[in-house]
Residue frames as a rotation matrix with the C-alpha (Angstrom) as fourth column:
UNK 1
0.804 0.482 -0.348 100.53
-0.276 0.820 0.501 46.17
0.527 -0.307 0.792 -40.43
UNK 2
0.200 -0.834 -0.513 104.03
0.481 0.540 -0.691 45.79
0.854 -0.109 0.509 -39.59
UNK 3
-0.456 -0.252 0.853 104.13
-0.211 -0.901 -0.378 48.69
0.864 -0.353 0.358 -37.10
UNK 4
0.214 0.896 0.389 101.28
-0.862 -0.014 0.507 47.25
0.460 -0.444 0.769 -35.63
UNK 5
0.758 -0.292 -0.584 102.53
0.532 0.794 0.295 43.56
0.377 -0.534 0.757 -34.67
UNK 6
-0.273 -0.952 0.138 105.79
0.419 -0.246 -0.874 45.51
0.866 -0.181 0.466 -33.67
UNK 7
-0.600 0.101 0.794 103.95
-0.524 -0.799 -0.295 47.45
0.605 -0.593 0.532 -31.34
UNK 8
0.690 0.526 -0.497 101.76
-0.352 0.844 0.404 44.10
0.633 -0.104 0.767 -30.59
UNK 9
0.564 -0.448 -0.693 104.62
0.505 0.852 -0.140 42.66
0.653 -0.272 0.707 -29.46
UNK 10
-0.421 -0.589 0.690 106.14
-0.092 -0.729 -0.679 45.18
0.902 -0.350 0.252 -27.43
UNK 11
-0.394 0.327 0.859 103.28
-0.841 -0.504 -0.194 45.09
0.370 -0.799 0.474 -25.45
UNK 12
0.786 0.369 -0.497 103.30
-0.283 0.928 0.242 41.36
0.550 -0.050 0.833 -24.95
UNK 13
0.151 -0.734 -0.662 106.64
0.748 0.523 -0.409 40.96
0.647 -0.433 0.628 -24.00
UNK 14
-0.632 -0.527 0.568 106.65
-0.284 -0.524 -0.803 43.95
0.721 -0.669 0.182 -21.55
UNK 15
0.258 0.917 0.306 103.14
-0.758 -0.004 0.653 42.50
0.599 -0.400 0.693 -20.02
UNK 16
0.731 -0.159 -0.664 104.83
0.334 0.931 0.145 38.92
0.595 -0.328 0.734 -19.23
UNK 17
-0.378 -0.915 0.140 107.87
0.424 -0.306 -0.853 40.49
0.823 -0.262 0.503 -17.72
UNK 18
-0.273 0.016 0.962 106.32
-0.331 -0.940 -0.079 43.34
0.903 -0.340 0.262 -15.59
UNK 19
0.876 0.481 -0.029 104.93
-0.130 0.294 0.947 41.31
0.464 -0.826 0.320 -12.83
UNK 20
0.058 -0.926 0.374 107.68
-0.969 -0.143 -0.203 41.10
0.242 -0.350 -0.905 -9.62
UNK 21
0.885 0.189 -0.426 109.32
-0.196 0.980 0.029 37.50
0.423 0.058 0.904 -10.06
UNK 22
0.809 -0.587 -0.026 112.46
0.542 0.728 0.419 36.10
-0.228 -0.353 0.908 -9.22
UNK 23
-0.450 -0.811 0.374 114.81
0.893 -0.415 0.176 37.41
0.013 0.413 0.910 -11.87
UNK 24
0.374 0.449 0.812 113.09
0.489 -0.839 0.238 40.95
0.788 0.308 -0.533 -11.38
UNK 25
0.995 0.005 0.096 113.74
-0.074 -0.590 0.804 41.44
0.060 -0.807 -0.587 -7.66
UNK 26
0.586 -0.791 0.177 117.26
0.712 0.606 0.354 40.28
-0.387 -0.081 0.918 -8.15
UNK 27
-0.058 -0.300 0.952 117.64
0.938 -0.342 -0.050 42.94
0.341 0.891 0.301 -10.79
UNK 28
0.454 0.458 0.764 116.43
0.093 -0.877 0.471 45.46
0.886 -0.142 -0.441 -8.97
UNK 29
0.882 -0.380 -0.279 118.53
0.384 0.237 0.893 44.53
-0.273 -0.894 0.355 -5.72
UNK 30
-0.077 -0.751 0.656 121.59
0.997 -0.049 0.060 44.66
-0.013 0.659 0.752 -8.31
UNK 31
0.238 0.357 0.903 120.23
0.663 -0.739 0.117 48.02
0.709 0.571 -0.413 -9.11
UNK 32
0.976 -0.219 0.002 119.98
-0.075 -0.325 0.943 49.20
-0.206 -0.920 -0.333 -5.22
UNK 33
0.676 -0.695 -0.243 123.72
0.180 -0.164 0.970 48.65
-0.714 -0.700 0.014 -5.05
UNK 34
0.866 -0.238 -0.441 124.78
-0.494 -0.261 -0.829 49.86
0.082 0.936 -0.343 -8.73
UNK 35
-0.293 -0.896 0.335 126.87
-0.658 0.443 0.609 46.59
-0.694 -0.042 -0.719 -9.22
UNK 36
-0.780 -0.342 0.525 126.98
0.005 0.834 0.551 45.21
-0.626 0.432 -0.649 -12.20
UNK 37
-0.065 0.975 -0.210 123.89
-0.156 -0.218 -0.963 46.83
-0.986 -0.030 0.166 -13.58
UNK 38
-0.056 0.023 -0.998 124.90
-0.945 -0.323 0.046 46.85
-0.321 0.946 0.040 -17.18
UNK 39
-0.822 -0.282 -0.495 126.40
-0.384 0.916 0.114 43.34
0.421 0.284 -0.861 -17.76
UNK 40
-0.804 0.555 0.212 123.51
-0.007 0.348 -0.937 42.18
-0.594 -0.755 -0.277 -15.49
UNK 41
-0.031 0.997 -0.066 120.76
-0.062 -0.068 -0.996 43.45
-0.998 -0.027 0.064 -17.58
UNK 42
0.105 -0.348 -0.932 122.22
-0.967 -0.255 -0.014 42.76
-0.233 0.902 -0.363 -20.70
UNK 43
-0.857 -0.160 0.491 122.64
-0.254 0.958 -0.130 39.26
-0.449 -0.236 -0.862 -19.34
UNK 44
-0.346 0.929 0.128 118.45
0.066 0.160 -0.985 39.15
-0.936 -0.332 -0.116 -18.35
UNK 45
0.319 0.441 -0.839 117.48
-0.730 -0.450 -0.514 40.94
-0.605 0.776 0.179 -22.22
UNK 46
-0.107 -0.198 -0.974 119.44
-0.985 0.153 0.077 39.26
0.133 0.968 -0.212 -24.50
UNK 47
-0.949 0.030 0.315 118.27
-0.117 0.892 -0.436 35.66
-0.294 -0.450 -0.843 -22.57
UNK 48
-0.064 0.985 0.160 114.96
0.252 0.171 -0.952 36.51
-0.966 -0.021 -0.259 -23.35
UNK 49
0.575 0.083 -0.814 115.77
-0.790 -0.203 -0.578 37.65
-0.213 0.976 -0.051 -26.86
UNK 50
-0.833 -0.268 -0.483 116.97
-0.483 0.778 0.402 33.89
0.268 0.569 -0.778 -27.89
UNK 51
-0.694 0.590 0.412 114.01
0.018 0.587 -0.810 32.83
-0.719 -0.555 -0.418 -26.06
UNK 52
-0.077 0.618 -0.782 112.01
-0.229 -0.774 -0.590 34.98
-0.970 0.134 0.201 -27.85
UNK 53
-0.069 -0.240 -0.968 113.50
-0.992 -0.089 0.093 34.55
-0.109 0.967 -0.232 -31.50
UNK 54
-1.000 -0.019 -0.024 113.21
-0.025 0.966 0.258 30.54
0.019 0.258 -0.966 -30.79
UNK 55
-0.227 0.958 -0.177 109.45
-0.221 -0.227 -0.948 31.41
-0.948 -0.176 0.263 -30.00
UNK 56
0.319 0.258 -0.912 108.70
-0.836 -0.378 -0.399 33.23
-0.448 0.889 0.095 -33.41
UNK 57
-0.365 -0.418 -0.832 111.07
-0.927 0.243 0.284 30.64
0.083 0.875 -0.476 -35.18
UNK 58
0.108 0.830 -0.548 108.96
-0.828 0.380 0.413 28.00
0.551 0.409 0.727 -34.12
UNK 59
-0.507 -0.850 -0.146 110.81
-0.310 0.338 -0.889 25.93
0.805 -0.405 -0.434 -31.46
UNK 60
-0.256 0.808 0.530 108.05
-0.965 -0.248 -0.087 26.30
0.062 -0.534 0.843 -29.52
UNK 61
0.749 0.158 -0.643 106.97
-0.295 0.949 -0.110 21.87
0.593 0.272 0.758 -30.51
UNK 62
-0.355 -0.806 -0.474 109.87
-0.332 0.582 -0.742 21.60
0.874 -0.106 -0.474 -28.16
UNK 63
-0.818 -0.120 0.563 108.06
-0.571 0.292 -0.768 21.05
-0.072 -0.949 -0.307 -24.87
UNK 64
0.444 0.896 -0.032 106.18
-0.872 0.424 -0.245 18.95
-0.206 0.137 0.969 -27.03
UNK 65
-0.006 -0.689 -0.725 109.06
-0.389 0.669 -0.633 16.97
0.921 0.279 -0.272 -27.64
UNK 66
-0.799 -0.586 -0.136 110.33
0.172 -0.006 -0.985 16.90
0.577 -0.810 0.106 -24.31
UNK 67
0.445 0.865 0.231 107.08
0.222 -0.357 0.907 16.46
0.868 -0.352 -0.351 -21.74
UNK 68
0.544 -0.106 -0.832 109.10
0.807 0.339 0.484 16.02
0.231 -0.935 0.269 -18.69
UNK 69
-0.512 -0.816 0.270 111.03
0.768 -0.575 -0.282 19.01
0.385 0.063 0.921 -19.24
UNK 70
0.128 0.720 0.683 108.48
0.004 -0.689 0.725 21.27
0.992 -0.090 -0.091 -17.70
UNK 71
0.888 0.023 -0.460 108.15
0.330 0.663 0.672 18.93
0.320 -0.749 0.581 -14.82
UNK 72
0.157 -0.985 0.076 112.36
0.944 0.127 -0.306 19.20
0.292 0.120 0.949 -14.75
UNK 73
-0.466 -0.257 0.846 112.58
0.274 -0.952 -0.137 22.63
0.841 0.168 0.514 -14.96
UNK 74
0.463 0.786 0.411 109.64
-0.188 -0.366 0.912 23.34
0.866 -0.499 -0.021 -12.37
UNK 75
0.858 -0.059 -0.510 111.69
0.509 0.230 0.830 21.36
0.068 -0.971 0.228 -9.57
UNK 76
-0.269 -0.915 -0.300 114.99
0.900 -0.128 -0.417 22.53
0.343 -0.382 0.858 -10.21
UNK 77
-0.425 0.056 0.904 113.82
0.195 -0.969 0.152 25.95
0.884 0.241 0.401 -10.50
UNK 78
0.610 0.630 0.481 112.18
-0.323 -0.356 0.877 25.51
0.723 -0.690 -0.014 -6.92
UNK 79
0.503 -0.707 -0.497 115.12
0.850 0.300 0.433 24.16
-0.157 -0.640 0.752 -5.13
UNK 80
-0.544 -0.810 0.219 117.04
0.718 -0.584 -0.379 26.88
0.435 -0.049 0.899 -6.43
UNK 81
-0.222 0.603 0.766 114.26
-0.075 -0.794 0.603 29.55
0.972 0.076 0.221 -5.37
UNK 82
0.823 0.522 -0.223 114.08
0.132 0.205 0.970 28.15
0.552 -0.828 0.100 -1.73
UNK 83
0.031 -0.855 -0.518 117.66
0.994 0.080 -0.073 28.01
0.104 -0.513 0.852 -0.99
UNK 84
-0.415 -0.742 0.526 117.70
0.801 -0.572 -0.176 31.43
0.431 0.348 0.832 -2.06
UNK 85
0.277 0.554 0.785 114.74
-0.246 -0.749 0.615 33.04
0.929 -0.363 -0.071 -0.81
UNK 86
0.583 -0.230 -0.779 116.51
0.713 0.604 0.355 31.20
0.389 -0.763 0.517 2.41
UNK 87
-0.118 -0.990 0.081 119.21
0.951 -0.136 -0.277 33.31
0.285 0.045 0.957 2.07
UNK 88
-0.157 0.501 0.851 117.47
0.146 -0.841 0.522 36.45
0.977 0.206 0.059 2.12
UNK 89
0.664 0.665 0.342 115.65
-0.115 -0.361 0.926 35.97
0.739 -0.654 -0.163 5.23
UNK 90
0.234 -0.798 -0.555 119.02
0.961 0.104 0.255 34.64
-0.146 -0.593 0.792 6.89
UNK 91
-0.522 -0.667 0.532 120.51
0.673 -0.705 -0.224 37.90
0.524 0.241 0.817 5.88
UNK 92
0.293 0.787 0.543 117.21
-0.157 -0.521 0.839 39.90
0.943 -0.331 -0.030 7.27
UNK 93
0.767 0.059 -0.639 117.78
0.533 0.496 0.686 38.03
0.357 -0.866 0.349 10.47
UNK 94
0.426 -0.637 -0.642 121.41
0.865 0.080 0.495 39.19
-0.264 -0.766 0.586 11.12
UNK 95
0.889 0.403 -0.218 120.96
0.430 -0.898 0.093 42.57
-0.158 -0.176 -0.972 9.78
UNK 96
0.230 -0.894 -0.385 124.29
0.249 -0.329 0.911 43.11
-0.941 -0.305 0.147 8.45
UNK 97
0.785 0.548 0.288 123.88
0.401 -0.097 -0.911 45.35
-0.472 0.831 -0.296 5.65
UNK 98
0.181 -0.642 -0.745 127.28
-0.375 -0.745 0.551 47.70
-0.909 0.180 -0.376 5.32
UNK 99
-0.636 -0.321 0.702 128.52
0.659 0.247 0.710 45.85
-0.402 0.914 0.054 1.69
UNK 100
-0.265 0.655 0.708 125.16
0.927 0.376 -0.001 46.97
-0.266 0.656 -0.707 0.85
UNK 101
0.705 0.204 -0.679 124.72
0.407 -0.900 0.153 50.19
-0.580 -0.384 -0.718 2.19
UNK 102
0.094 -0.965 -0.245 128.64
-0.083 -0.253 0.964 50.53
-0.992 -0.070 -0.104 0.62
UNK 103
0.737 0.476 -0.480 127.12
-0.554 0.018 -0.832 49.21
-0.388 0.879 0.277 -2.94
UNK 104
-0.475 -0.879 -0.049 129.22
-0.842 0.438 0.316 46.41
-0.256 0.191 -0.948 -2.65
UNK 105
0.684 0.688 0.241 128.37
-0.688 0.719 -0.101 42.83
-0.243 -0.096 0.965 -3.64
UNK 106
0.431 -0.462 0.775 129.61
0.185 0.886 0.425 39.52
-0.883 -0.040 0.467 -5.07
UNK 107
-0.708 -0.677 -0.201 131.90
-0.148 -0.136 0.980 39.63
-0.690 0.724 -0.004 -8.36
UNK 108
-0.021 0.692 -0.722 130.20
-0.862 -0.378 -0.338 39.62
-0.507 0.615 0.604 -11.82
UNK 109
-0.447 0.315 -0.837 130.25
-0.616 0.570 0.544 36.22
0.648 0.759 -0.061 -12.95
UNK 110
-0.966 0.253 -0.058 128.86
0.214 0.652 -0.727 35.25
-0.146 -0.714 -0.684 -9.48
UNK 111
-0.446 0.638 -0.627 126.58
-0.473 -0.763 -0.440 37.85
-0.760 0.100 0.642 -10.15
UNK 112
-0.228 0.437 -0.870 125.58
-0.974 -0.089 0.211 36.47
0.015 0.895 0.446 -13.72
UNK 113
-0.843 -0.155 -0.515 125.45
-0.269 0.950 0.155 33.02
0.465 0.269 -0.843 -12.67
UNK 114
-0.921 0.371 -0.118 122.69
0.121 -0.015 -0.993 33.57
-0.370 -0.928 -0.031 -10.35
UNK 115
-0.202 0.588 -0.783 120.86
-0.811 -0.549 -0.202 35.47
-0.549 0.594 0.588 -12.82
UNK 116
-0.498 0.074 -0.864 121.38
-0.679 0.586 0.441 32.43
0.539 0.807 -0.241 -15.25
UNK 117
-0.962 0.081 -0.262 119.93
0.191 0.882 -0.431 30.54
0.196 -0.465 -0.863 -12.72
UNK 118
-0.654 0.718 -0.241 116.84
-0.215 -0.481 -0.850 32.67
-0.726 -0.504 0.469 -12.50
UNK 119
-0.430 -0.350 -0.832 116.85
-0.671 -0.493 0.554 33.02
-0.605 0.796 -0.023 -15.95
UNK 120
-0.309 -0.129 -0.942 117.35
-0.586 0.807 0.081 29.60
0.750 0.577 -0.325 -17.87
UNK 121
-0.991 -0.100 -0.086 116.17
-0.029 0.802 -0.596 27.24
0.128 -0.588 -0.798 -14.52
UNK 122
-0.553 0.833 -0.031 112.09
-0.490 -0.355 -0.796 28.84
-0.674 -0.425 0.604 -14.64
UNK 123
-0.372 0.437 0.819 109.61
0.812 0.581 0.058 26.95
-0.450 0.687 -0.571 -16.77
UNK 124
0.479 0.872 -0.103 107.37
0.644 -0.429 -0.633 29.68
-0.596 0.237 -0.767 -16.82
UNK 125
-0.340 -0.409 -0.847 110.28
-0.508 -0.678 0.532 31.77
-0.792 0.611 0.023 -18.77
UNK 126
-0.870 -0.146 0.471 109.70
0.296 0.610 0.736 28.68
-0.395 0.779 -0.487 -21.47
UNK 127
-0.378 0.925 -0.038 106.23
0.822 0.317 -0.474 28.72
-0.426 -0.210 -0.880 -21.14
UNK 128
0.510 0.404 -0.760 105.83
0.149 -0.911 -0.384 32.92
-0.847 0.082 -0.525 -21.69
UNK 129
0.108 -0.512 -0.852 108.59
-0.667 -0.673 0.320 33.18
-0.737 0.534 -0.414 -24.62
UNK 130
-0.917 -0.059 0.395 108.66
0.148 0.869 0.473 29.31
-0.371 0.492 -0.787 -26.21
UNK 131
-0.735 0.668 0.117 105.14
0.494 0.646 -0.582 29.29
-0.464 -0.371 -0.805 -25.67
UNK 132
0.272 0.920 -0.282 102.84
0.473 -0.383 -0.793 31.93
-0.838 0.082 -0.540 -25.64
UNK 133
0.040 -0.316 -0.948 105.03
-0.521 -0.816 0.250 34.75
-0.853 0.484 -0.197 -27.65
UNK 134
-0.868 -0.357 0.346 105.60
0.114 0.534 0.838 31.71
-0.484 0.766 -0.423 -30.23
UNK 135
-0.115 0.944 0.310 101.70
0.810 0.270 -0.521 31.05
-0.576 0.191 -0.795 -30.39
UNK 136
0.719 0.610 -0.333 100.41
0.253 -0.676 -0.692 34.61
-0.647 0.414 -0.641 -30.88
UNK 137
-0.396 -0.614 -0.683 103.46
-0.537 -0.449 0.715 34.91
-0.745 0.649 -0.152 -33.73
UNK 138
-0.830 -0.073 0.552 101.89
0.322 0.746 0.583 32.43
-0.455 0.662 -0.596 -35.84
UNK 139
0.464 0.852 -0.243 98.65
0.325 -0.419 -0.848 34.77
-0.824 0.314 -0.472 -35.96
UNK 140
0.435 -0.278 -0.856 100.53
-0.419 -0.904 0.081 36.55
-0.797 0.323 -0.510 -38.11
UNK 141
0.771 -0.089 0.631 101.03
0.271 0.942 -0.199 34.79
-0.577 0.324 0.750 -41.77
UNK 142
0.700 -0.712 -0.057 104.18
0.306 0.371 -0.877 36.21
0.646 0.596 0.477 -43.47
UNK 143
-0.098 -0.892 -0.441 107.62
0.991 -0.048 -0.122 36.05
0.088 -0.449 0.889 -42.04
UNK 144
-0.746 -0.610 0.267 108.29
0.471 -0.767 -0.436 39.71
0.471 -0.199 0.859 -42.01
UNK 145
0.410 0.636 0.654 105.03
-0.708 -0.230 0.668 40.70
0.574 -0.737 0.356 -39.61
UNK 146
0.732 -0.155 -0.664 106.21
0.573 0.667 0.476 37.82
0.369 -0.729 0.577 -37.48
UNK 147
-0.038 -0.962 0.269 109.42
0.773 -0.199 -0.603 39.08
0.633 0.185 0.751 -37.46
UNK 148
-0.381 0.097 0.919 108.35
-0.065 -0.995 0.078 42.19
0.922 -0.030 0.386 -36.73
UNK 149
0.613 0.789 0.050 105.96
-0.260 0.142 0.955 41.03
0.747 -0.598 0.292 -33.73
UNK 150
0.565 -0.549 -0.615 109.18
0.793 0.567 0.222 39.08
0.227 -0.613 0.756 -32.13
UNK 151
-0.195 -0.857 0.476 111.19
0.568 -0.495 -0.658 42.32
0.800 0.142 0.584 -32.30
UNK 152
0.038 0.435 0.900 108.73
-0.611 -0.702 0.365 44.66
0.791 -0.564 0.239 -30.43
UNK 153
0.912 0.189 -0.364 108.73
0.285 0.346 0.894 41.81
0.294 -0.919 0.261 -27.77
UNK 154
-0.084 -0.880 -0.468 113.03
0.995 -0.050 -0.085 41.82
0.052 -0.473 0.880 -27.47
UNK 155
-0.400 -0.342 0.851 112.87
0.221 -0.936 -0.272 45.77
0.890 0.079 0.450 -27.64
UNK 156
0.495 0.569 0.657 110.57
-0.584 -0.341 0.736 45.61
0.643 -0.748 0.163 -24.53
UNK 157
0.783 -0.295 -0.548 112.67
0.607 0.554 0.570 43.10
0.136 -0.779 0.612 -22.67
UNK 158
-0.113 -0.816 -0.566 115.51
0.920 0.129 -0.370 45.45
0.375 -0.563 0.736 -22.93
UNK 159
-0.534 0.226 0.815 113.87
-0.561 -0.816 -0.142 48.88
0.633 -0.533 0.562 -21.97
UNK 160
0.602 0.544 0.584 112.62
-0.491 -0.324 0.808 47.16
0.630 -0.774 0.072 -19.07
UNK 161
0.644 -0.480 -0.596 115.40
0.717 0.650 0.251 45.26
0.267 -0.589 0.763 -17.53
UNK 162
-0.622 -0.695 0.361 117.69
0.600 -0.719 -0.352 48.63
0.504 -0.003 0.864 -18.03
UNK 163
-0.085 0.749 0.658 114.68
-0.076 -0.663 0.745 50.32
0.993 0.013 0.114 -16.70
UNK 164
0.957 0.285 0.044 114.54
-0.062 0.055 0.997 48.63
0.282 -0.957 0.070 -13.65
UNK 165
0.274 -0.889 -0.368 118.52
0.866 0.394 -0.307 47.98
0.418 -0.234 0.878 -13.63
UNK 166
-0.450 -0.764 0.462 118.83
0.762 -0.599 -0.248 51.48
0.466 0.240 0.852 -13.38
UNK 167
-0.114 0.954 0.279 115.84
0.010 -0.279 0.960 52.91
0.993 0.112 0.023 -12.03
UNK 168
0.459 -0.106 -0.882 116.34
0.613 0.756 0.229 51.33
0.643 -0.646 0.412 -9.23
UNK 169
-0.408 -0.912 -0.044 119.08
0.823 -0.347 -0.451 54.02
0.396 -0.220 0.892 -8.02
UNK 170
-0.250 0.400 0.882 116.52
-0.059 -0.915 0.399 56.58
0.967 0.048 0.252 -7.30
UNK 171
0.729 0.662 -0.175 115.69
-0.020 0.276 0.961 54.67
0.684 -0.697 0.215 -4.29
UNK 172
-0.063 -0.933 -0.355 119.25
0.484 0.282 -0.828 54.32
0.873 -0.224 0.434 -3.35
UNK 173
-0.352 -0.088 0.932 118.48
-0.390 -0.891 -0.231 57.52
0.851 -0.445 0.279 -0.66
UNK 174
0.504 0.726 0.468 115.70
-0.763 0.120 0.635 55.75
0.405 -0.677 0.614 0.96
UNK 175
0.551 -0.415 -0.724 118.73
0.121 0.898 -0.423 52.33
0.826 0.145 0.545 1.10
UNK 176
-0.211 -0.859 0.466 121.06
-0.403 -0.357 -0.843 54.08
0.890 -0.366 -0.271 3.24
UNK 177
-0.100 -0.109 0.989 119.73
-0.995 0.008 -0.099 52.51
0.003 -0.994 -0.109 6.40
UNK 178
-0.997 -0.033 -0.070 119.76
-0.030 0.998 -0.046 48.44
0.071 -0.044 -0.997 7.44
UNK 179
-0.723 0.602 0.339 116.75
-0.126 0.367 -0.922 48.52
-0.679 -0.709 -0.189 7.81
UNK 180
0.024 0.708 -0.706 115.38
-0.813 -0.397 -0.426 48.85
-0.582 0.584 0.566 4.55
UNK 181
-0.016 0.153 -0.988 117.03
-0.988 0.149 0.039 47.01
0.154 0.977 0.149 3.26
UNK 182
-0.949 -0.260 0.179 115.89
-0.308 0.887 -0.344 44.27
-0.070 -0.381 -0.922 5.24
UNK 183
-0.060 0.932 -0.358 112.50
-0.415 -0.350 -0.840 45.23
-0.908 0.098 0.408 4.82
UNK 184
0.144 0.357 -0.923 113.64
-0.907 -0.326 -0.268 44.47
-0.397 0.875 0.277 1.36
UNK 185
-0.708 -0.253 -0.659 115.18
-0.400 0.913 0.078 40.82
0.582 0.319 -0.748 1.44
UNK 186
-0.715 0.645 0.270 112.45
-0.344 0.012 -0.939 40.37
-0.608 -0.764 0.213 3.60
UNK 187
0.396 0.599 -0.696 109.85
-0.670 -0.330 -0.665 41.01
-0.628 0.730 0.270 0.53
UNK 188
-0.199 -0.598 -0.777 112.48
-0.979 0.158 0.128 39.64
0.046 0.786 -0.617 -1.85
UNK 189
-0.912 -0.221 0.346 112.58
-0.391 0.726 -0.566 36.18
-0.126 -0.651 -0.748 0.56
UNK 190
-0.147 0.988 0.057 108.61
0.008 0.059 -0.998 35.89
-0.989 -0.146 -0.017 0.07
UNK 191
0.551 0.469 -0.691 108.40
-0.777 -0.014 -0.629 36.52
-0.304 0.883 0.357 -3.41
UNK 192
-0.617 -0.761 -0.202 111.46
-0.752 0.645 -0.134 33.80
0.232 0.069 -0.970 -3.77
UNK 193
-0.910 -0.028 0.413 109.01
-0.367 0.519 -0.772 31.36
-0.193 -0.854 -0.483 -1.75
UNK 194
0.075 0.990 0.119 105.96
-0.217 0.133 -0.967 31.97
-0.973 0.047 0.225 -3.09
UNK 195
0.274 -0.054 -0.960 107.33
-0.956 -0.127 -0.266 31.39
-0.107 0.990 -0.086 -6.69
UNK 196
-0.679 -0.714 -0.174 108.88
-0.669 0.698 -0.254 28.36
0.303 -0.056 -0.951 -5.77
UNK 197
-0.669 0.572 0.475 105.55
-0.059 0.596 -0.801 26.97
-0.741 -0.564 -0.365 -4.02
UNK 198
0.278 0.485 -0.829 103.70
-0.614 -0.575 -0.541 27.82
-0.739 0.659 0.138 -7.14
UNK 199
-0.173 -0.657 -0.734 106.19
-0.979 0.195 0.057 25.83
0.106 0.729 -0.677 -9.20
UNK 200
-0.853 0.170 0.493 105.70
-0.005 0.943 -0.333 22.27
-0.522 -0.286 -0.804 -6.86
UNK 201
-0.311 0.943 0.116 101.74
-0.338 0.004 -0.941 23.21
-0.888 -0.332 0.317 -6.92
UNK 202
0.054 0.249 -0.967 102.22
-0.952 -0.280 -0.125 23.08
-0.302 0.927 0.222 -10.56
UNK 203
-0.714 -0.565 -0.412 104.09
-0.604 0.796 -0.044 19.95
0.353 0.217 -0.910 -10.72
UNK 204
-0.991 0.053 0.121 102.00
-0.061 0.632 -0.773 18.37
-0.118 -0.773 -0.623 -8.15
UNK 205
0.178 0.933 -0.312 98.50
-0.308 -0.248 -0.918 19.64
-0.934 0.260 0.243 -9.77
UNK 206
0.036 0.201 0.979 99.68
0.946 0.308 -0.098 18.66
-0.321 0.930 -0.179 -13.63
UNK 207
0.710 0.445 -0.545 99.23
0.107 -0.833 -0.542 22.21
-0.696 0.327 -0.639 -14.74
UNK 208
-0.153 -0.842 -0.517 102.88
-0.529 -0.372 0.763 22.43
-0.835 0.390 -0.389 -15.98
UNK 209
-0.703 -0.679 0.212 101.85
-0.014 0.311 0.950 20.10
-0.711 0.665 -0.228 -18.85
């Protein structure tokens, strides 16, 4: 039985993850220019494993505590997602890619602060690891299946952030020209936009509570 929530959860927490959000394309950008790939995804995993482990441990009654915190979370988390997907398409525009091309970037706690901003500023991170992962842990009535269910979720957040941190590098060949990788903040700049419009709609529809 234990094997089984373990493997339950694995495939819960790699389902909620896999879709391309915010802190994914970021990770994978990181990746493209092998800067910072470790500390980076180590950052992204072990964020979602406290998320996670506050899930399971019940914590979950907090955005019952706290309604407005959804609400809170939903706007910053779209101000920060507009400036940035801003940034992107500014960069697309003036096509100046050499750092990138050179697998250079910004320093590593600029680098991780961003990330924390992807990270810790999304509701929906609350929502998928407070929330849901908490819920479907309570199926499960003694502590060590729970347990077990919350692990298989953190073991899937970090084989897929290293997955894609690294992964990533295969493409590096196809990087080598400006143009891709405008193609790619391009993409990046849209998904940045459309997460962020999502987030108001929420606010502005109620959904977030």
């Amino acid at each position: 039985m234990s094997l089984s929530a373990g493997v339950t959860g694995f495939a819960t927490g790699f389902s909620l993850i896999l879709a391309i959000g915010a802190q994914n394309a970021f990770v994978l950008r990181q990746g493209l220019m092998r800067q910072h790939v470790f500390w980076l995804c180590l950052f992204c995993a072990t964020s979602d494993a406290a998320l996670i482990t506050a899930g399971v441990l019940g914590f979950g009654a907090l955005v019952e505590a706290l309604p407005a915190l959804p609400t809170i979370m939903a706007l910053a988390g779209a101000g920060f997602l507009l400036v940035y997907g801003a940034m992107r398409f500014l960069a697309a525009a003036k096509g100046n890619y050499a750092m990138e091309i050179q697998g250079k970037s910004r320093g590593l706690w600029a680098t991780l602060a961003i990330a924390a901003a992807f990270t810790w500023a999304n509701p929906h991170v609350y929502l998928d690891t407070l929330g849901l992962i908490g819920a479907i842990s309570t199926s499960y009535g003694d502590w060590t299946t729970r347990i077990t269910f919350g692990a298989g979720a953190v073991i899937s957040s970090f084989v897929f952030f290293f997955s894609l941190g690294y992964g990533a590098r295969f493409l590096a060949p196809v990087m080598q020209k400006p143009a891709a990788w405008r193609v790619l903040d391009v993409i990046i700049g849209v998904v940045m936009w459309a997460i962020a419009a999502k987030l108001m709609w929420g606010v502005w529809s109620g959904s977030l509570h």
